[in-house]
PyMOL CGO cylinders between C-alpha atoms (Angstrom):
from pymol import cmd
from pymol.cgo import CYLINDER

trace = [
    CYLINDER, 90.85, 34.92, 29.55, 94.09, 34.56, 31.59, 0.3, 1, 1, 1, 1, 1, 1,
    CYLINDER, 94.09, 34.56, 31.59, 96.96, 37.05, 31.24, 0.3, 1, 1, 1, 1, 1, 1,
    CYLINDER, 96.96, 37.05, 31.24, 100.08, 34.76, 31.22, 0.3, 1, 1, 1, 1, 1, 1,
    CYLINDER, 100.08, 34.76, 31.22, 103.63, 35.60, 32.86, 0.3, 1, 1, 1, 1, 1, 1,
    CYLINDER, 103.63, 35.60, 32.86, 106.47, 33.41, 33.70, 0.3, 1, 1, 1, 1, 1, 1,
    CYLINDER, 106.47, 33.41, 33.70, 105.29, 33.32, 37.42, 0.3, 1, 1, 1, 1, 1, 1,
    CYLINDER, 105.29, 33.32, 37.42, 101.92, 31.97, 36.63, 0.3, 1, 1, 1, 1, 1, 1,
    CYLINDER, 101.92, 31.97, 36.63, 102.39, 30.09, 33.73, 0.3, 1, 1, 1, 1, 1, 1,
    CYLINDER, 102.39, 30.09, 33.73, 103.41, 26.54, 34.93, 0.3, 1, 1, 1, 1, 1, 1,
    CYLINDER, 103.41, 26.54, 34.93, 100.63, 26.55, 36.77, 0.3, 1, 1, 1, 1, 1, 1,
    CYLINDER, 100.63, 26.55, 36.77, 97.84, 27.87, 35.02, 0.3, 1, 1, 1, 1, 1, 1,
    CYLINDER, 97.84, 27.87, 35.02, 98.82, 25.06, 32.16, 0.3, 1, 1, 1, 1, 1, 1,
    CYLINDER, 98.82, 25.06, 32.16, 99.44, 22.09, 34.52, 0.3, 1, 1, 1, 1, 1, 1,
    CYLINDER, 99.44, 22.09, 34.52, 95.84, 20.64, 33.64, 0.3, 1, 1, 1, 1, 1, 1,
    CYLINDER, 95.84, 20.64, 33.64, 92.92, 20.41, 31.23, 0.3, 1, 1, 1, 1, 1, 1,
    CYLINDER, 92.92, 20.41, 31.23, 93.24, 21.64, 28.08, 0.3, 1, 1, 1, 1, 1, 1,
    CYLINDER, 93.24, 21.64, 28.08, 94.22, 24.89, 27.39, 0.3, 1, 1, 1, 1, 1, 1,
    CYLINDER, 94.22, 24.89, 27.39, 95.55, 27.58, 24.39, 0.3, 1, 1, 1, 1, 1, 1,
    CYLINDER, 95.55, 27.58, 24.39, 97.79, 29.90, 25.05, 0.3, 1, 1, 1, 1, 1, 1,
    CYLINDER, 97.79, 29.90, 25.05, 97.38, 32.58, 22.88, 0.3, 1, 1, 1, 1, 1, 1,
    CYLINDER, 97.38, 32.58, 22.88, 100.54, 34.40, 22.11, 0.3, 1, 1, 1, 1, 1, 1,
    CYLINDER, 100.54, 34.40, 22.11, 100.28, 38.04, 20.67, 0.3, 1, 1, 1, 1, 1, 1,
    CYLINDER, 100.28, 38.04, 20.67, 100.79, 41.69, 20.74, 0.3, 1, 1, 1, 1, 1, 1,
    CYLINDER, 100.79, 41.69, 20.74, 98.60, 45.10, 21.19, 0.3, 1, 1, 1, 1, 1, 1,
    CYLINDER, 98.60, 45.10, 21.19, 99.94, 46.21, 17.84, 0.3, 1, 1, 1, 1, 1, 1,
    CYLINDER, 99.94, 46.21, 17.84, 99.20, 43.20, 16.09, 0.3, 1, 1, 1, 1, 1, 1,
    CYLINDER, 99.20, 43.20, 16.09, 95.93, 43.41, 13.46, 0.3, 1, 1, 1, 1, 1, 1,
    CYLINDER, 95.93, 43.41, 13.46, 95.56, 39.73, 13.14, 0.3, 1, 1, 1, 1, 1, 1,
    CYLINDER, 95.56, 39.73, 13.14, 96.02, 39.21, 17.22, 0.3, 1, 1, 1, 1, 1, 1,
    CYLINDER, 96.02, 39.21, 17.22, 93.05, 41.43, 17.58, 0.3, 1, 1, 1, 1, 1, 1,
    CYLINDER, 93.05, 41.43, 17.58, 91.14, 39.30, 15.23, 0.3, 1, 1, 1, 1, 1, 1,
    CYLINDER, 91.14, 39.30, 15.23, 92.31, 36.26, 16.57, 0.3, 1, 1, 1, 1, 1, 1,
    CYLINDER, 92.31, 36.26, 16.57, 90.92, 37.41, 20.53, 0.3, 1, 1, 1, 1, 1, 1,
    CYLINDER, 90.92, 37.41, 20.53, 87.04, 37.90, 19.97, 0.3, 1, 1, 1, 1, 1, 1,
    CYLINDER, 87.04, 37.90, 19.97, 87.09, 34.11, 18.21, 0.3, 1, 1, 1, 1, 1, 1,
    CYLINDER, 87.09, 34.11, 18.21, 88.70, 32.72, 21.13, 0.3, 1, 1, 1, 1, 1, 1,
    CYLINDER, 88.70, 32.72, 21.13, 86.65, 34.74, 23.65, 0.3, 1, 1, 1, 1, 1, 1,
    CYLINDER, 86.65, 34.74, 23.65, 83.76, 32.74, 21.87, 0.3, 1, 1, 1, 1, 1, 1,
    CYLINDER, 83.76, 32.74, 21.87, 85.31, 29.34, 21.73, 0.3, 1, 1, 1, 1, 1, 1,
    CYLINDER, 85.31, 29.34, 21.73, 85.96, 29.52, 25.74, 0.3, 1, 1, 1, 1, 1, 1,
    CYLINDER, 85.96, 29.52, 25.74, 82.61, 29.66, 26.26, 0.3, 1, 1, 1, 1, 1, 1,
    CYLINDER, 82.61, 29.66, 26.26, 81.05, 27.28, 23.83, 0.3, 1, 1, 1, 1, 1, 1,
    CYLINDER, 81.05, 27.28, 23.83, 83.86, 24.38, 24.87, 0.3, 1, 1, 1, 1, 1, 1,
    CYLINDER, 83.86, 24.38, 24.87, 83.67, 24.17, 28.73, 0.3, 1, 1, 1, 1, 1, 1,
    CYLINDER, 83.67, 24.17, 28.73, 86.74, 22.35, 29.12, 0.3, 1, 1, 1, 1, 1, 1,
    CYLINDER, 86.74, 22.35, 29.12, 89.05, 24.49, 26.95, 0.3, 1, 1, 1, 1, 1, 1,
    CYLINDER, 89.05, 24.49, 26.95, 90.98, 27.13, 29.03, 0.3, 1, 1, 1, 1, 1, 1,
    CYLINDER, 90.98, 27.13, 29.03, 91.39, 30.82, 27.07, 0.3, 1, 1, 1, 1, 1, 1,
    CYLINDER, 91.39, 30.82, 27.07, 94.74, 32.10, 27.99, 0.3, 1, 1, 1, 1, 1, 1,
    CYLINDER, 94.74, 32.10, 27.99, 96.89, 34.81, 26.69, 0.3, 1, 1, 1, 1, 1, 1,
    CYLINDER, 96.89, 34.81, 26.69, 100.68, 36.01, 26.43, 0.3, 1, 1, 1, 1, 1, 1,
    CYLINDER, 100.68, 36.01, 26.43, 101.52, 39.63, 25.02, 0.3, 1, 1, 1, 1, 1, 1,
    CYLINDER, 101.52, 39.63, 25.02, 105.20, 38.39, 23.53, 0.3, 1, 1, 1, 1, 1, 1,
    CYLINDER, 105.20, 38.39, 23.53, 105.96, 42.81, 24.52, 0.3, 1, 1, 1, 1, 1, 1,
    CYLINDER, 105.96, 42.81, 24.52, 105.65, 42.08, 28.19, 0.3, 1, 1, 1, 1, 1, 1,
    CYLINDER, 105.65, 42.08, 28.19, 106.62, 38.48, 28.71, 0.3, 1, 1, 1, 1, 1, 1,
    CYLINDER, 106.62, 38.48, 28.71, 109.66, 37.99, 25.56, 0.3, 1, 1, 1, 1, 1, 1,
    CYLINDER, 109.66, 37.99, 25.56, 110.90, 35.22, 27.89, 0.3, 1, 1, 1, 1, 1, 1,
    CYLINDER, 110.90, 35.22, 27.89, 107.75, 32.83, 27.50, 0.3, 1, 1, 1, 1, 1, 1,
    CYLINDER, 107.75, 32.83, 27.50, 108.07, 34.20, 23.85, 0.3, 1, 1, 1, 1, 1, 1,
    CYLINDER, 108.07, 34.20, 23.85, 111.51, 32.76, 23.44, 0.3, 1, 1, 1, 1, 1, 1,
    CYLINDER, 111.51, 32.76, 23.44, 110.84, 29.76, 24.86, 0.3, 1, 1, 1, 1, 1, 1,
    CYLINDER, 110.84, 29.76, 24.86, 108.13, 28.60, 23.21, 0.3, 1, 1, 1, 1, 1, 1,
    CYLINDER, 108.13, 28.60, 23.21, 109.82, 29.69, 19.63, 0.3, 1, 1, 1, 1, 1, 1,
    CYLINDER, 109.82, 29.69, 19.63, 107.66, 32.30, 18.73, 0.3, 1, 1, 1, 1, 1, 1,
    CYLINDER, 107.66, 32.30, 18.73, 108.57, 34.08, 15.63, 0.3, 1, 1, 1, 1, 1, 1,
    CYLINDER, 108.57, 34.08, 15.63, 105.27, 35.12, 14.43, 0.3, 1, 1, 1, 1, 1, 1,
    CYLINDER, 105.27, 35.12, 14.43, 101.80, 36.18, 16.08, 0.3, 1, 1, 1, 1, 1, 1,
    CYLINDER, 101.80, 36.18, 16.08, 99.40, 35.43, 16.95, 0.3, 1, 1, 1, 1, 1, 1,
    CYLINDER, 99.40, 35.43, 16.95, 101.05, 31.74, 17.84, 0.3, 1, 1, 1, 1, 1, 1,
    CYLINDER, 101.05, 31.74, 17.84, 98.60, 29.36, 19.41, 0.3, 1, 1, 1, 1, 1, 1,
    CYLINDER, 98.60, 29.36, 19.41, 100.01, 26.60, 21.72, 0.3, 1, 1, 1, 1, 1, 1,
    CYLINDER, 100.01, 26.60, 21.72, 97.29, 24.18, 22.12, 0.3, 1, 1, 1, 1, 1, 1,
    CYLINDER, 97.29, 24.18, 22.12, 98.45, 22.08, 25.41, 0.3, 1, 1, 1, 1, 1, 1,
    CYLINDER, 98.45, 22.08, 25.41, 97.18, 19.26, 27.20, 0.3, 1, 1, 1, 1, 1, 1,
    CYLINDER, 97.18, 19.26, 27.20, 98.07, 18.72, 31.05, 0.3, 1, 1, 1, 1, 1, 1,
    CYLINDER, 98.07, 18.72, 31.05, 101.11, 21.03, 30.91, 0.3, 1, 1, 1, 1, 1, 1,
    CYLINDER, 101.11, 21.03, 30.91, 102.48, 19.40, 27.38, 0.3, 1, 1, 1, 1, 1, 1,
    CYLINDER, 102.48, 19.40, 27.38, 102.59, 20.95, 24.23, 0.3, 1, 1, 1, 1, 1, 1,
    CYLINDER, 102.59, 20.95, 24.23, 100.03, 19.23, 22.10, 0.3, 1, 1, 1, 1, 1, 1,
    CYLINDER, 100.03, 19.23, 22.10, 99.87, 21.73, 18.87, 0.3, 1, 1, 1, 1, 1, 1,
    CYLINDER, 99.87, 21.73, 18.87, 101.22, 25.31, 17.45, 0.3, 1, 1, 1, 1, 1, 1,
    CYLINDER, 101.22, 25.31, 17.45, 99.55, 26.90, 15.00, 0.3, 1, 1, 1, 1, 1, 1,
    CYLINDER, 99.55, 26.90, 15.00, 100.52, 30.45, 13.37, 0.3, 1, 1, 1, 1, 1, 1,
    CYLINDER, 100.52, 30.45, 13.37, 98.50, 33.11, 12.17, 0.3, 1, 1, 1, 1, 1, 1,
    CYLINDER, 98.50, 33.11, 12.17, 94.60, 33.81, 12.67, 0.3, 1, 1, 1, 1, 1, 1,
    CYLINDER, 94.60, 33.81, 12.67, 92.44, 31.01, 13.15, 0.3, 1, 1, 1, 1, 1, 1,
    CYLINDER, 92.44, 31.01, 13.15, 88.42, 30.76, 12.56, 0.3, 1, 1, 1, 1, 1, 1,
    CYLINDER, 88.42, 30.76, 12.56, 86.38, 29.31, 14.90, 0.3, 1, 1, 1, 1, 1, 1,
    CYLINDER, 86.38, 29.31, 14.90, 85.75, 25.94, 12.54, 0.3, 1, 1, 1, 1, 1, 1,
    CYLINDER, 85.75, 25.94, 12.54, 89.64, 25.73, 12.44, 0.3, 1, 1, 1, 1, 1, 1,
    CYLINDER, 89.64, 25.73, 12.44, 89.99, 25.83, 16.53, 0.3, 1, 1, 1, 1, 1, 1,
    CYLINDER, 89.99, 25.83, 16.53, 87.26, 24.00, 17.26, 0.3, 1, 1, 1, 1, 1, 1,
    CYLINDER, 87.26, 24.00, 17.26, 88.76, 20.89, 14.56, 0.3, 1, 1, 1, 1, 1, 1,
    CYLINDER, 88.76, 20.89, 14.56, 91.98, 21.18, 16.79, 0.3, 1, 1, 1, 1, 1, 1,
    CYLINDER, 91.98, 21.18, 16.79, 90.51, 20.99, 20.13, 0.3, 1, 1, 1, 1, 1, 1,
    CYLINDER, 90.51, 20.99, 20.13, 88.40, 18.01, 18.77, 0.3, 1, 1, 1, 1, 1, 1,
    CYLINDER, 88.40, 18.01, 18.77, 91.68, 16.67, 17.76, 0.3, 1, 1, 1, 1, 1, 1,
    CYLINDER, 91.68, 16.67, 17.76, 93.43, 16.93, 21.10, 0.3, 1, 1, 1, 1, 1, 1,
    CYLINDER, 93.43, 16.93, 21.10, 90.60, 15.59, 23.11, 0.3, 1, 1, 1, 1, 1, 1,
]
cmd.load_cgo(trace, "trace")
Protein backbone atom coordinates (compact mmCIF):
# COMPACT_ATOMS: atom_id res chain seq x y z
CA UNK A 1 0.00 0.00 0.00
CA UNK A 2 0.88 3.66 -0.78
CA UNK A 3 1.44 6.22 1.99
CA UNK A 4 -0.40 9.34 0.65
CA UNK A 5 0.74 13.14 1.13
CA UNK A 6 -0.29 16.21 -0.63
CA UNK A 7 2.91 16.01 -2.86
CA UNK A 8 2.13 12.63 -4.18
CA UNK A 9 -1.35 12.44 -4.14
CA UNK A 10 -2.51 13.92 -7.54
CA UNK A 11 -0.50 11.69 -9.00
CA UNK A 12 -0.69 8.49 -7.48
CA UNK A 13 -4.74 8.85 -8.15
CA UNK A 14 -4.57 10.20 -11.75
CA UNK A 15 -5.42 6.57 -13.15
CA UNK A 16 -6.98 3.15 -12.60
CA UNK A 17 -8.93 2.62 -9.87
CA UNK A 18 -7.88 3.23 -6.63
CA UNK A 19 -9.09 3.62 -2.58
CA UNK A 20 -7.69 5.83 -0.59
CA UNK A 21 -7.91 4.75 2.71
CA UNK A 22 -8.11 7.53 5.19
CA UNK A 23 -7.25 6.73 8.93
CA UNK A 24 -5.27 7.06 12.02
CA UNK A 25 -2.63 4.88 14.25
CA UNK A 26 -5.00 5.28 17.16
CA UNK A 27 -7.93 4.27 15.43
CA UNK A 28 -9.37 0.45 16.39
CA UNK A 29 -11.58 0.19 13.42
CA UNK A 30 -8.63 1.68 10.94
CA UNK A 31 -6.58 -1.20 12.07
CA UNK A 32 -9.32 -3.53 11.18
CA UNK A 33 -10.11 -1.91 8.16
CA UNK A 34 -5.99 -2.32 6.80
CA UNK A 35 -5.47 -6.24 6.81
CA UNK A 36 -8.99 -6.43 4.58
CA UNK A 37 -7.67 -4.08 2.18
CA UNK A 38 -4.13 -5.54 2.18
CA UNK A 39 -6.17 -8.67 0.93
CA UNK A 40 -8.43 -7.03 -1.56
CA UNK A 41 -5.18 -5.41 -3.39
CA UNK A 42 -4.06 -8.53 -4.14
CA UNK A 43 -7.07 -10.52 -5.13
CA UNK A 44 -8.33 -7.40 -7.59
CA UNK A 45 -5.27 -6.60 -9.82
CA UNK A 46 -6.51 -3.45 -10.99
CA UNK A 47 -7.52 -1.86 -7.66
CA UNK A 48 -4.72 0.39 -6.20
CA UNK A 49 -4.37 0.11 -2.03
CA UNK A 50 -3.53 3.51 -0.84
CA UNK A 51 -3.49 5.13 2.48
CA UNK A 52 -3.73 8.66 4.30
CA UNK A 53 -3.04 8.94 8.21
CA UNK A 54 -5.61 12.18 8.60
CA UNK A 55 -2.51 12.94 11.91
CA UNK A 56 0.12 13.60 9.33
CA UNK A 57 -1.60 14.85 6.23
CA UNK A 58 -5.00 17.02 8.01
CA UNK A 59 -4.84 18.95 4.71
CA UNK A 60 -5.90 15.93 2.35
CA UNK A 61 -8.18 15.25 5.46
CA UNK A 62 -9.93 18.55 5.10
CA UNK A 63 -10.30 18.41 1.73
CA UNK A 64 -11.79 15.44 1.14
CA UNK A 65 -14.42 16.11 4.22
CA UNK A 66 -13.33 13.67 6.48
CA UNK A 67 -15.04 13.68 9.74
CA UNK A 68 -14.85 10.14 10.65
CA UNK A 69 -12.28 7.14 10.05
CA UNK A 70 -11.55 5.08 8.54
CA UNK A 71 -13.15 7.09 5.29
CA UNK A 72 -12.73 5.23 2.05
CA UNK A 73 -12.62 7.31 -1.21
CA UNK A 74 -13.13 4.91 -3.92
CA UNK A 75 -11.81 6.96 -7.18
CA UNK A 76 -11.67 6.32 -10.69
CA UNK A 77 -9.00 8.17 -12.99
CA UNK A 78 -8.40 10.96 -10.45
CA UNK A 79 -12.42 11.48 -9.72
CA UNK A 80 -14.15 10.72 -6.77
CA UNK A 81 -16.37 7.80 -7.54
CA UNK A 82 -17.59 6.71 -3.80
CA UNK A 83 -17.03 7.48 0.16
CA UNK A 84 -17.86 5.17 2.47
CA UNK A 85 -17.40 5.52 6.46
CA UNK A 86 -16.56 3.13 8.94
CA UNK A 87 -15.05 -0.55 8.57
CA UNK A 88 -15.80 -2.38 5.59
CA UNK A 89 -15.69 -6.40 4.97
CA UNK A 90 -14.21 -7.71 2.18
CA UNK A 91 -17.87 -8.74 0.49
CA UNK A 92 -18.78 -5.00 1.06
CA UNK A 93 -15.45 -3.64 -0.93
CA UNK A 94 -15.36 -6.00 -3.33
CA UNK A 95 -19.55 -5.07 -4.25
CA UNK A 96 -18.16 -1.42 -4.59
CA UNK A 97 -15.27 -1.98 -6.76
CA UNK A 98 -17.64 -4.21 -8.91
CA UNK A 99 -19.79 -1.23 -8.91
CA UNK A 100 -17.25 1.29 -10.12
CA UNK A 101 -15.83 -0.87 -12.80
Amino acid sequence: MTELTKENFANATASGLVVVDFWATWCGPCRMQAPVLEEIEGAIPALKVCKVNVDEQPELAGQFGVSAIPTLVFMKNGKIAKTVVGYHDYEAIEAIVSEIE
